[in-house]
C-alpha positions in Angstrom: -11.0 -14.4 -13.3 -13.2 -11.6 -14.9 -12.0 -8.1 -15.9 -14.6 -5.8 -16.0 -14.0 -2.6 -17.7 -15.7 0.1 -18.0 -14.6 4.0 -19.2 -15.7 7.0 -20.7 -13.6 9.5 -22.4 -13.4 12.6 -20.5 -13.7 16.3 -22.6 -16.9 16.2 -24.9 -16.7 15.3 -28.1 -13.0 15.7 -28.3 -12.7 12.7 -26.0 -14.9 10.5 -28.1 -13.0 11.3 -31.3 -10.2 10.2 -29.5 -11.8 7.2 -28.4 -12.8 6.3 -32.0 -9.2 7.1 -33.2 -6.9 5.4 -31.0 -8.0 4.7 -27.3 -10.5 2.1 -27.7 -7.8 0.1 -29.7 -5.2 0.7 -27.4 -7.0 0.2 -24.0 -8.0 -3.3 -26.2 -4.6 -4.5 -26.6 -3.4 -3.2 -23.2 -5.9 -5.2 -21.6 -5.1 -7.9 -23.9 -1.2 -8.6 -22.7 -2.2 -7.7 -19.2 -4.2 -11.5 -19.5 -1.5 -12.8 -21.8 1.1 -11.6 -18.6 -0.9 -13.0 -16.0 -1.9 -16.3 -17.7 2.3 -16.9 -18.7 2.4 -16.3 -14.6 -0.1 -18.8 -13.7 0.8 -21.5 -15.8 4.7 -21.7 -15.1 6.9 -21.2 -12.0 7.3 -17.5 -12.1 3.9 -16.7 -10.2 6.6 -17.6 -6.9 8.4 -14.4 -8.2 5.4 -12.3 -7.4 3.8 -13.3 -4.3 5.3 -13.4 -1.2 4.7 -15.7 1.7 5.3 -15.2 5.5 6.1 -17.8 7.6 4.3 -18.2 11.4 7.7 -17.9 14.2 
């Protein structure tokens, strides 16, 4: 699986200082226990919690 992500801070210059300050880290370590999440899924029983699967009657 590749992610892909790709942003830009909305409002000028005010949304890049923001960037610099705190999103860029954030949306980092967001993204980061998004794979952490999906890869504790994959790799043990709970991914059955999450998908559901219909039967053919």
């Amino acid at each position: 699986m590749i992610d892909v992500f790709d942003y830009e801070s909305p409002l000028g210059i005010l949304g890049k200082l923001a960037d610099l300050l705190f999103l860029k880290r954030y949306m980092k370590r967001f993204l980061e226990k998004r794979n952490q999440t999906i890869k504790y899924f994959a790799e043990t029983e709970r991914w059955k919690e999450v998908l559901v699967f219909k039967t053919q009657t």
